[in-house]
DSSP file (Angstrom, degrees, kcal/mol; ACC not computed):
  #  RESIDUE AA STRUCTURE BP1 BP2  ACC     N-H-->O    O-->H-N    N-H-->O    O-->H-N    TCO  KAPPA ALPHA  PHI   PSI    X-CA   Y-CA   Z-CA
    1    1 A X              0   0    0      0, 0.0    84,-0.7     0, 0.0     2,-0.4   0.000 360.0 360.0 360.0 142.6    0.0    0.0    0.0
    2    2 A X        -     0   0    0     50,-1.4    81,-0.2    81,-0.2    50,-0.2  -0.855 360.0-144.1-143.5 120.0    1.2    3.1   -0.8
    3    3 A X  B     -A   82   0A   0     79,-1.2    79,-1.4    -2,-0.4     2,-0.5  -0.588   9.0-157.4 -90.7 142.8    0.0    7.2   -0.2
    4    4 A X        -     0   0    0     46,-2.8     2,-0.4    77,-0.2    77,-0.1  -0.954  16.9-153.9-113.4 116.3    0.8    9.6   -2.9
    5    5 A X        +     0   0    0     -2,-0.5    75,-0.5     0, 0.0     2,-0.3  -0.817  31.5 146.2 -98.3 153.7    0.8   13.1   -0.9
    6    6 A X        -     0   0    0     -2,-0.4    73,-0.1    73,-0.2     3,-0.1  -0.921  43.0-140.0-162.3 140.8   -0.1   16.2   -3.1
    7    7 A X  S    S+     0   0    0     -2,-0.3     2,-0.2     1,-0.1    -1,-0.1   0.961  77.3  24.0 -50.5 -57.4   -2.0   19.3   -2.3
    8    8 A X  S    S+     0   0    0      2,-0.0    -1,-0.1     0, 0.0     0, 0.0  -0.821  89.7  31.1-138.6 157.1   -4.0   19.9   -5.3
    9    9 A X  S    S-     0   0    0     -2,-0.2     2,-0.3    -3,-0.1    -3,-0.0   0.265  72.8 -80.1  70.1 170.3   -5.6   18.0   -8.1
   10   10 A X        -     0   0    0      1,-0.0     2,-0.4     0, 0.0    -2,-0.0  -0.658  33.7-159.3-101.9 143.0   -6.9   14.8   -8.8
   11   11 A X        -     0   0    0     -2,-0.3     2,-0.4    -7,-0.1    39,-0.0  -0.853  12.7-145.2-121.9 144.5   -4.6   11.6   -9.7
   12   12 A X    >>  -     0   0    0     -2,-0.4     3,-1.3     1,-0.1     4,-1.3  -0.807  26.5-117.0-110.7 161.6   -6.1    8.2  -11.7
   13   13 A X  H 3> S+     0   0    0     -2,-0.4     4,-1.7     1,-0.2    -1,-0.1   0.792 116.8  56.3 -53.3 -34.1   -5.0    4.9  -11.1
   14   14 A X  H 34 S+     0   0    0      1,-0.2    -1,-0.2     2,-0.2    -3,-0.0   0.353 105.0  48.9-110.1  29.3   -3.8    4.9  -14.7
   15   15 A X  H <> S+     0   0    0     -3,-1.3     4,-2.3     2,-0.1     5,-0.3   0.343 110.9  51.8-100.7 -24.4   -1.3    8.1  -14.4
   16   16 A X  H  X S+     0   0    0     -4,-1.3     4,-3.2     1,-0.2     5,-0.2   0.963 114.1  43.3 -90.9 -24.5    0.1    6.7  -11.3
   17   17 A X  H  X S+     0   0    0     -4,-1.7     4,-1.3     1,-0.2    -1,-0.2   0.831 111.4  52.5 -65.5 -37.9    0.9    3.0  -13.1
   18   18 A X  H  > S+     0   0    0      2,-0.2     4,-1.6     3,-0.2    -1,-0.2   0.742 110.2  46.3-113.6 -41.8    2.2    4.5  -16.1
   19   19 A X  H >X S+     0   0    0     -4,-2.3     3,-2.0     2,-0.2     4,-1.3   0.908 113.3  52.7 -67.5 -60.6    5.0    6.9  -13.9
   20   20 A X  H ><>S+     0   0    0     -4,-3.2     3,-1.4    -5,-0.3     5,-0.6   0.802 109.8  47.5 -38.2 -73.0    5.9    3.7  -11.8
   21   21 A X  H 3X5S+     0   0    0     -4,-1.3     4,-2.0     1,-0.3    -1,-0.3   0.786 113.2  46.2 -13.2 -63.7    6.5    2.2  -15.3
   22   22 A X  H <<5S+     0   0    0     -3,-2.0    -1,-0.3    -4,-1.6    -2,-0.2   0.808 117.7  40.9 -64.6 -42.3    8.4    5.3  -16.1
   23   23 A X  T XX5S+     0   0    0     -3,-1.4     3,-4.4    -4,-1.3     4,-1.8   0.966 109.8  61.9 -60.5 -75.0   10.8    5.3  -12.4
   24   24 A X  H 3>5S+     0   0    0      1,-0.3     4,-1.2    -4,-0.2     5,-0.4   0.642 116.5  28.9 -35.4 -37.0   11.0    1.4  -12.9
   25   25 A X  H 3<<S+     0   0    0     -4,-2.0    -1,-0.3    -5,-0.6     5,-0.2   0.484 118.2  56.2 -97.9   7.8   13.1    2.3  -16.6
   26   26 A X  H <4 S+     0   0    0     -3,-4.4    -2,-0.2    -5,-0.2    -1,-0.2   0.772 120.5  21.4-111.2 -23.1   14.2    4.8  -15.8
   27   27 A X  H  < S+     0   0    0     -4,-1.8    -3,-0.1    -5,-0.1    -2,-0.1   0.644 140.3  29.0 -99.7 -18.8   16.2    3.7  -12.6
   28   28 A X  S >X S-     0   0    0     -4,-1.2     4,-1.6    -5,-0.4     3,-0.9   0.434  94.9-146.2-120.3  -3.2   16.2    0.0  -13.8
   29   29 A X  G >4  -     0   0    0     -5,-0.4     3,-2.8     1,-0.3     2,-0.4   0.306  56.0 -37.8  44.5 178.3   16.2   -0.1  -17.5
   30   30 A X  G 34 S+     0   0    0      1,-0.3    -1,-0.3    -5,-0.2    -5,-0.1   0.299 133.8  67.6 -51.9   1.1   14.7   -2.4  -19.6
   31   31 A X  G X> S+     0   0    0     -3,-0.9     4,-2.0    -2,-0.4     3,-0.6   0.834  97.1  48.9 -50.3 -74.1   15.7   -4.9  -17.1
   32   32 A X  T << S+     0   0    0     -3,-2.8    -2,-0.2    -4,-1.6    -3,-0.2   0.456 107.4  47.7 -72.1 -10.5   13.7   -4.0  -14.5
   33   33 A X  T 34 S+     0   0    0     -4,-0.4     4,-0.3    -5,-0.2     5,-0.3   0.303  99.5  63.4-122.1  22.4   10.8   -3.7  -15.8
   34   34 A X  T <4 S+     0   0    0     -3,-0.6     4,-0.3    -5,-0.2    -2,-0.2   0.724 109.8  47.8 -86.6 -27.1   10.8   -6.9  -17.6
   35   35 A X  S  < S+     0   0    0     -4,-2.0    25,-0.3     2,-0.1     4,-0.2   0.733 128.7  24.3 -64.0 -31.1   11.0   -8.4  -14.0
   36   36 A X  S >> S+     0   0    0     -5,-0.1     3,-1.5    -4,-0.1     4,-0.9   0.916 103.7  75.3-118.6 -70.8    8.1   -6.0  -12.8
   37   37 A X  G >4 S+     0   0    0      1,-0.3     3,-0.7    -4,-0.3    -3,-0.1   0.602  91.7  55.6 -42.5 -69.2    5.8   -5.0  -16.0
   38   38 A X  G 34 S+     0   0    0     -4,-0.3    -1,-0.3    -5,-0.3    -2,-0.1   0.740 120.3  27.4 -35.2 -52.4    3.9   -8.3  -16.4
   39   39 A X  G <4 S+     0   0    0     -3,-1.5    -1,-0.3    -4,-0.2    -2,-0.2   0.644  89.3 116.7 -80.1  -8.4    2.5   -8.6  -12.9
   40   40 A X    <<  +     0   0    0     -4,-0.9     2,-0.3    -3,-0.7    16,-0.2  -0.427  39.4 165.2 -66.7 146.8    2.3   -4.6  -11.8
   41   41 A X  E     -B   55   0B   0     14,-0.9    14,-2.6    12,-0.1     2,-0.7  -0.928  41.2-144.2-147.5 116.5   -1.3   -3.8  -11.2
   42   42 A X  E     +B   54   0B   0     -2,-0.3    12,-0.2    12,-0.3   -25,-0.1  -0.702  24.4 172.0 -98.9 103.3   -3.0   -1.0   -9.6
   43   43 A X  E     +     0   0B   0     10,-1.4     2,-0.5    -2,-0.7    11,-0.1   0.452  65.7   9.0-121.1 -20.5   -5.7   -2.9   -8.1
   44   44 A X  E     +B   53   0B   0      9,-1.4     9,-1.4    -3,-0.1     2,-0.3  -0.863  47.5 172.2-156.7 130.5   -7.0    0.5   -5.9
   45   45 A X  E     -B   52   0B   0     -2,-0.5     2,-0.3     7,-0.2     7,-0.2  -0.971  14.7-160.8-149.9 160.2   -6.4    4.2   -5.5
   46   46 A X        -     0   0    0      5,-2.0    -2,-0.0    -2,-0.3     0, 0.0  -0.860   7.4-159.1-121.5 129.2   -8.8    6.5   -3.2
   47   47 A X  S    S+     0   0    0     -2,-0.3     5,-0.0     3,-0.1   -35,-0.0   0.336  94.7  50.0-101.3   0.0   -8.0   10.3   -4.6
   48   48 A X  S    S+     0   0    0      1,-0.1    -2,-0.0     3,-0.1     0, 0.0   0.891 123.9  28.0 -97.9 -30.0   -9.6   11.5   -0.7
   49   49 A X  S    S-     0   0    0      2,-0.1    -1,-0.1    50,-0.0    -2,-0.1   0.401  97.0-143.2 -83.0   2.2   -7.3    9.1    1.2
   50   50 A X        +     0   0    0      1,-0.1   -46,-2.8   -47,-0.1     2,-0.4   0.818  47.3 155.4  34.3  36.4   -4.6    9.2   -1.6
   51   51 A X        -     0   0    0    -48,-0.2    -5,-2.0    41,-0.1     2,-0.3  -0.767  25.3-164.8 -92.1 134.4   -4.2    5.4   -0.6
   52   52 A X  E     -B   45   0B   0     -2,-0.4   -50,-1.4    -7,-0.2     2,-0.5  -0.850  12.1-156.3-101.0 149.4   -2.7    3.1   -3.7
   53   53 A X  E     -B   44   0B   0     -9,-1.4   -10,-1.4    -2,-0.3    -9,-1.4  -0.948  13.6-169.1-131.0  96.3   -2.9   -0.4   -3.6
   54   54 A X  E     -B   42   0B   0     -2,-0.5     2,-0.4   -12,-0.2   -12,-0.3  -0.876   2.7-167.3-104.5 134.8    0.0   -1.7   -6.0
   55   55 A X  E     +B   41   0B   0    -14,-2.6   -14,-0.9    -2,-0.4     2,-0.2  -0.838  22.9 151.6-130.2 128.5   -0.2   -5.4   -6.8
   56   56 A X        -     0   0    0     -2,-0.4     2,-0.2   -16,-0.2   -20,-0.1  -0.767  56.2 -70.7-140.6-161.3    3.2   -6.7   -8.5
   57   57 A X        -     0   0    0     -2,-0.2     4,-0.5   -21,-0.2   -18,-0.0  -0.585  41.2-124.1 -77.9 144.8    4.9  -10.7   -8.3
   58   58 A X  S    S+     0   0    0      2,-0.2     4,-0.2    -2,-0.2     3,-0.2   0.706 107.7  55.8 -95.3 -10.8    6.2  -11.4   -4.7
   59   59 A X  S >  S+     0   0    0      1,-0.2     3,-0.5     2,-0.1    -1,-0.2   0.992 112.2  35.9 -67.7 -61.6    9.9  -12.1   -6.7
   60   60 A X  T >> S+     0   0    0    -25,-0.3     4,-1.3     1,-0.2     3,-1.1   0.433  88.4 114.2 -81.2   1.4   10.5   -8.9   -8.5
   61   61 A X  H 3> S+     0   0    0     -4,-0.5     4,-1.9     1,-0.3    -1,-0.2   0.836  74.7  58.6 -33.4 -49.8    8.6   -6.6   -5.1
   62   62 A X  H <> S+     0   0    0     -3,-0.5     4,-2.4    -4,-0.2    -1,-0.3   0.898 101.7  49.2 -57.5 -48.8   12.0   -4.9   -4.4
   63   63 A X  H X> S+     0   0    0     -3,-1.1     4,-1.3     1,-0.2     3,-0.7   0.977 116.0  44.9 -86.9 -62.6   12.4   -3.4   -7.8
   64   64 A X  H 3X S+     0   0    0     -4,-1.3     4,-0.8     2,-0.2    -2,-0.2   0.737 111.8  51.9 -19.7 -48.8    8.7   -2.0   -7.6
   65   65 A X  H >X S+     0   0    0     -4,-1.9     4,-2.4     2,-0.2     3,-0.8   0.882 110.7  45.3 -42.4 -56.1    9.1   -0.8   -4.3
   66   66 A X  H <X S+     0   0    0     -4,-2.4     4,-2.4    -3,-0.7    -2,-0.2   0.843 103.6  61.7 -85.5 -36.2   12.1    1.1   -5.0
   67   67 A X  H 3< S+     0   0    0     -4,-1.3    -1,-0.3     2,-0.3    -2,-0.2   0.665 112.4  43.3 -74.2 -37.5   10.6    2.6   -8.3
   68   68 A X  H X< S+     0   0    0     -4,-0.8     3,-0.8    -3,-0.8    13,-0.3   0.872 113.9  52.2 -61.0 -46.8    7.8    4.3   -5.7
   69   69 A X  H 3< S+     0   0    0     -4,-2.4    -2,-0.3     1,-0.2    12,-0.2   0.935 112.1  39.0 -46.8 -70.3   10.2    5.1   -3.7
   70   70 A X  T 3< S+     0   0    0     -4,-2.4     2,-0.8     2,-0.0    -1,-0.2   0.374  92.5 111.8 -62.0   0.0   12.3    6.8   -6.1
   71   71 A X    <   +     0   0    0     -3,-0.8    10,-0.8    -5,-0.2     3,-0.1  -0.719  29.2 165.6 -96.1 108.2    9.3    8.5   -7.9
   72   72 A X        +     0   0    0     -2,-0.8     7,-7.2     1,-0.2     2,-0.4   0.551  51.7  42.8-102.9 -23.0    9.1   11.9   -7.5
   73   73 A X  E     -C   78   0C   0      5,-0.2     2,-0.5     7,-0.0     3,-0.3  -0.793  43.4-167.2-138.8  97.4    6.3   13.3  -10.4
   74   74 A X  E >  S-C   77   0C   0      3,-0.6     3,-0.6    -2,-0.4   -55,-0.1  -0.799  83.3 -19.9 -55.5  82.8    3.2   12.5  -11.7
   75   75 A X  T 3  S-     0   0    0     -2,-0.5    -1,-0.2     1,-0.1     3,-0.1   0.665 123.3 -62.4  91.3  17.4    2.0   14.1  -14.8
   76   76 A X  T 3  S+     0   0    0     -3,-0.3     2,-0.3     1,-0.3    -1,-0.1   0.204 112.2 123.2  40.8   7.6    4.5   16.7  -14.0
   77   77 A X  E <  S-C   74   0C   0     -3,-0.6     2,-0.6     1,-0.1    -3,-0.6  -0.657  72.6-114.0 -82.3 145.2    2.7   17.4  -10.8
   78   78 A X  E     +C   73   0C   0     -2,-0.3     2,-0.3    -5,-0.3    -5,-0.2  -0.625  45.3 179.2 -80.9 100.5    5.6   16.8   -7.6
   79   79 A X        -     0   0    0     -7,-7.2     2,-0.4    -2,-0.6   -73,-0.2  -0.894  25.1-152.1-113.3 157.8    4.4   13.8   -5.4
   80   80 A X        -     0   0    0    -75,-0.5    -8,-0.1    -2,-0.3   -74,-0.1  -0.768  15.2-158.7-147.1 105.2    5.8   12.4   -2.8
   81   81 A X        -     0   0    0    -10,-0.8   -77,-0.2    -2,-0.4     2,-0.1  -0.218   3.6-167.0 -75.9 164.2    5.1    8.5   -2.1
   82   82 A X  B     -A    3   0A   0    -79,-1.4     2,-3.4     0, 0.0   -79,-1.2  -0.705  22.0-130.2-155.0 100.5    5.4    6.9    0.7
   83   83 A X        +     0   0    0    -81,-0.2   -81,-0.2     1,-0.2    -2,-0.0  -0.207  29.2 176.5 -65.7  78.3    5.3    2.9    1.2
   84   84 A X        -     0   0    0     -2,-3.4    -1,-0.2   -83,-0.1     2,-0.2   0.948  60.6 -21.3  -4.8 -94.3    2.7    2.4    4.1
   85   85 A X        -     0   0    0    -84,-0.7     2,-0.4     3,-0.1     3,-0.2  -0.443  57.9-130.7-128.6-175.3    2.6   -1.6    4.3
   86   86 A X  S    S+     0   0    0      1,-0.5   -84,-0.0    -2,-0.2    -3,-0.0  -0.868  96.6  28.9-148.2 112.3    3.5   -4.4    2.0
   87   87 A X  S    S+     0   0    0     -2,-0.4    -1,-0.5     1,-0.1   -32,-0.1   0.626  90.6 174.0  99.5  89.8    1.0   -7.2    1.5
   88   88 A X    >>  +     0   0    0     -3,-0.2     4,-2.8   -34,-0.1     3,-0.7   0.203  32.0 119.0-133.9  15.0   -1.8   -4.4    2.2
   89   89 A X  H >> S+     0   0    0      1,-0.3     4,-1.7     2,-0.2     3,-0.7   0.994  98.4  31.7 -80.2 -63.9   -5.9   -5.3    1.8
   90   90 A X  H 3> S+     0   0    0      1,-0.2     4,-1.0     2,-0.2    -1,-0.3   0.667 114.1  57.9 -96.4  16.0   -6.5   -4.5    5.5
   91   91 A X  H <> S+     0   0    0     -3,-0.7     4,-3.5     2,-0.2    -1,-0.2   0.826 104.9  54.3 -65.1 -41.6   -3.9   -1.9    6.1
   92   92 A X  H <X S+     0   0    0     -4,-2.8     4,-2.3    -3,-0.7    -2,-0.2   0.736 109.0  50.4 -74.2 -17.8   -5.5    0.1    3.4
   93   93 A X  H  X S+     0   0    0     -4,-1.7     4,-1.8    -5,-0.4    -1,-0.3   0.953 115.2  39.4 -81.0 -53.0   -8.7   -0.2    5.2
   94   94 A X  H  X S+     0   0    0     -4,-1.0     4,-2.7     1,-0.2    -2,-0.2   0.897 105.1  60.4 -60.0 -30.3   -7.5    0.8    8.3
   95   95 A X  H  X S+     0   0    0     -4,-3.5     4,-2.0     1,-0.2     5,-0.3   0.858 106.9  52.9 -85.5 -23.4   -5.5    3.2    7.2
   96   96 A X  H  X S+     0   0    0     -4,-2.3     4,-1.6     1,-0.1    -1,-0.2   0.870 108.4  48.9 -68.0 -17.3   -8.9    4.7    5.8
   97   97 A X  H  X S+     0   0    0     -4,-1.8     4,-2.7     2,-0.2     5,-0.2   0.841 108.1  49.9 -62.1 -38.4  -10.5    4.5    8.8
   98   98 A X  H  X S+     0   0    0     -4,-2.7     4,-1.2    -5,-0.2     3,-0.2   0.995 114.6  47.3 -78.5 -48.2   -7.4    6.3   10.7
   99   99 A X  H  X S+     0   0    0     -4,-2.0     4,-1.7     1,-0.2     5,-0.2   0.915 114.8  50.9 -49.5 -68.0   -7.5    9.6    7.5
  100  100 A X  H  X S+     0   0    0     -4,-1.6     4,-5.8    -5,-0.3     5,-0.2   0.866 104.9  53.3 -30.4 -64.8  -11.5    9.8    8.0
  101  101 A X  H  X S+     0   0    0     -4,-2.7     4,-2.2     1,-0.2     5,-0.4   0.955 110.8  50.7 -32.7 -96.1  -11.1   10.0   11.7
  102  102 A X  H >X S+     0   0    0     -4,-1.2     4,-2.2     1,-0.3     3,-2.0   0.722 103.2  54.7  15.1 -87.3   -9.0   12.8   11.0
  103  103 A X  H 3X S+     0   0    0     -4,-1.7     4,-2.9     1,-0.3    -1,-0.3   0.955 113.4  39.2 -59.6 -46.8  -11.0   14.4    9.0
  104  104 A X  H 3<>S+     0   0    0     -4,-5.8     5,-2.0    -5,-0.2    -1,-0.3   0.660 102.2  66.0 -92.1  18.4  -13.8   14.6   11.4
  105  105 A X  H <<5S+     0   0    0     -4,-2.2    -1,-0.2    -3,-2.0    -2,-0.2   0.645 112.9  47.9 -83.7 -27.2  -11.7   15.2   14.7
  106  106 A X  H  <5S+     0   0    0     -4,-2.2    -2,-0.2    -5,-0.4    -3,-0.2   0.892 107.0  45.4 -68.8 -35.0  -11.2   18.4   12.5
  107  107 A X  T  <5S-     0   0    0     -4,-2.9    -1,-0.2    -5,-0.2    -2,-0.2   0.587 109.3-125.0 -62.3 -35.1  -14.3   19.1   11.6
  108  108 A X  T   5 +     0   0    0     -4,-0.2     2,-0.8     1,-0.2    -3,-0.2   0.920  43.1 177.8  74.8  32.2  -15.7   18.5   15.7
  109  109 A X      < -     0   0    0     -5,-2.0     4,-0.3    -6,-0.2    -1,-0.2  -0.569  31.6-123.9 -57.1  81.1  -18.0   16.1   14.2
  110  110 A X    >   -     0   0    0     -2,-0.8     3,-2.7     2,-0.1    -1,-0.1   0.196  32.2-109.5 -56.2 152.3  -20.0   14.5   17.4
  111  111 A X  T 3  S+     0   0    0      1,-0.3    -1,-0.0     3,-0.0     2,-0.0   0.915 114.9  48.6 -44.3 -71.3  -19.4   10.5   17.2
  112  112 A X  T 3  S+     0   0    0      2,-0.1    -1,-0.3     0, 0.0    -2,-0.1   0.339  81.3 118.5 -93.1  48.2  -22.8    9.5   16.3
  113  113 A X    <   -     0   0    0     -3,-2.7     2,-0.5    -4,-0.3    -4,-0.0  -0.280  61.2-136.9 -83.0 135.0  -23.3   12.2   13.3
  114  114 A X        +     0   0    0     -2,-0.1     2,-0.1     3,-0.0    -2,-0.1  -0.966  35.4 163.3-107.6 116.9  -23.8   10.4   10.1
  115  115 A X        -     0   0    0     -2,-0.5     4,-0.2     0, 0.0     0, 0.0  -0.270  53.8 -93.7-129.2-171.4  -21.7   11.9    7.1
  116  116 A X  S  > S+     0   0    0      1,-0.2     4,-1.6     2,-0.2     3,-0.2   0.453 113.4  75.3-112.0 -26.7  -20.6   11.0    3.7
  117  117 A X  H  > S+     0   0    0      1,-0.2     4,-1.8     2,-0.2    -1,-0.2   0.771  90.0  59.8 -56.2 -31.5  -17.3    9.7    5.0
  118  118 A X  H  > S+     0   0    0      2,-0.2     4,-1.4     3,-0.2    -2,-0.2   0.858 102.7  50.1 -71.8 -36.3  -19.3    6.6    6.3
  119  119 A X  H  > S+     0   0    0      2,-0.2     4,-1.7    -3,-0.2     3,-0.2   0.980 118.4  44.4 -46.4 -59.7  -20.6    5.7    2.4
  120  120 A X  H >X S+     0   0    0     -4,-1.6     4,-2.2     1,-0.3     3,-1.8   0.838 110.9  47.1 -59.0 -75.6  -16.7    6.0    1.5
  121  121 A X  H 3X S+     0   0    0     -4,-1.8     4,-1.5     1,-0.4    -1,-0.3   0.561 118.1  43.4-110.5 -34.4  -15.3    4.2    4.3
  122  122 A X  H 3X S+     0   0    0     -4,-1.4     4,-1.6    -3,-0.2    -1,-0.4   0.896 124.5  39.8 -76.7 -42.0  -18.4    0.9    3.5
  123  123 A X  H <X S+     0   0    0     -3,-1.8     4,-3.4    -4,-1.7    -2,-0.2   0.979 116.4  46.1 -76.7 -38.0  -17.6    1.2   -0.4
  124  124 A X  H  X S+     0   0    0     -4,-2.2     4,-1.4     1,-0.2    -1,-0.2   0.841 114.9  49.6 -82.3 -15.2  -13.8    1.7   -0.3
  125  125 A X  H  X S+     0   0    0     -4,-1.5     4,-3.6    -5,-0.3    -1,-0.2   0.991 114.1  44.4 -59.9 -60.7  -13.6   -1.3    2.3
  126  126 A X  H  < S+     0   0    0     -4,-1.6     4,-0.3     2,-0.2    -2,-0.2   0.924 109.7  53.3 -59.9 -46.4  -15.8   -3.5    0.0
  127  127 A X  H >< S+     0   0    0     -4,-3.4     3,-3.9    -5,-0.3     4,-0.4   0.950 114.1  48.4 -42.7 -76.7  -13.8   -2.5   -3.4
  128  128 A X  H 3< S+     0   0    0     -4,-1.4     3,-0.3     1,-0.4    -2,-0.2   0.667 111.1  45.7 -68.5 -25.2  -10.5   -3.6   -1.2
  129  129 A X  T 3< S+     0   0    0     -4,-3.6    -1,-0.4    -5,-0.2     3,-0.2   0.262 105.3  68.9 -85.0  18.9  -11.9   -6.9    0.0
  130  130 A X  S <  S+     0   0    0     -3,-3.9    -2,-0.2    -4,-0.3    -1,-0.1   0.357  89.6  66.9-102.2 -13.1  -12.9   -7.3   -3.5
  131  131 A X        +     0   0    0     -4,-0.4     2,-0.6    -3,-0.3    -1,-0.1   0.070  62.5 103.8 -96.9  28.2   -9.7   -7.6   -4.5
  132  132 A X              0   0    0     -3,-0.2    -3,-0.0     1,-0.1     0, 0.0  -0.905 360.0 360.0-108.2 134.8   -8.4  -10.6   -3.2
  133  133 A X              0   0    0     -2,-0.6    -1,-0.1     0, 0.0    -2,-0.0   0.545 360.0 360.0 -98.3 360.0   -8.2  -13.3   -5.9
């Protein structure tokens, strides 16, 4: 699992696959992504929790990893990833749970106020247990 921070704008699942692609050759050359390309997947992204969910082969993980790591720009917008968990379906859940919270300890939201965050947090759970093959 992985969080893409950014201020502003919106990021797709198939901008953020298509820079890894672009770190992965550019920091491993055609090498490295002949190890990676076939399995990489990006099986979830959230653009309010900026949570990724990157799905690759458990041999070639290291050179994926490090291609987030090293990955500074999407689209030419300035990101800056950060590799949460590894092996991640119920991190990425919690770790929506913990950003929601968040949001409404800012907000002063009294506990049993019902918001819009509660839809996200029941769909984007069910999308990410939807992903287990």
């Amino acid at each position: 699992m992985v969080r893409f921070k950014r201020r502003d704008g919106e990021t797709s699942g198939k901008q953020i696959w298509a820079a890894l692609k672009q770190s992965v050759l550019t920091h491993f050359g055609d090498t490295g992504w002949g190890a990676v390309g076939a399995s990489l997947t990006v099986k979830y992204y959230s653009p309010r929790t900026h949570v990724c969910i990157i799905r690759v082969a458990r041999d070639p993980h290291r050179i994926a990893w490090a291609g987030v790591s090293l990955l500074t720009a999407i689209d030419g917008q300035r990101y800056i990833p950060h590799v949460v968990h590894v092996s991640a379906q119920l991190a990425a859940i919690e770790h929506n749970r913990e950003v929601i919270a968040r949001y409404r300890a800012l907000a002063k939201t009294p506990a049993g106020y019902q918001d819009s965050y509660e839809e996200f947090l029941q769909t984007s759970a069910q999308e990410i247990e939807a992903l287990q093959d």
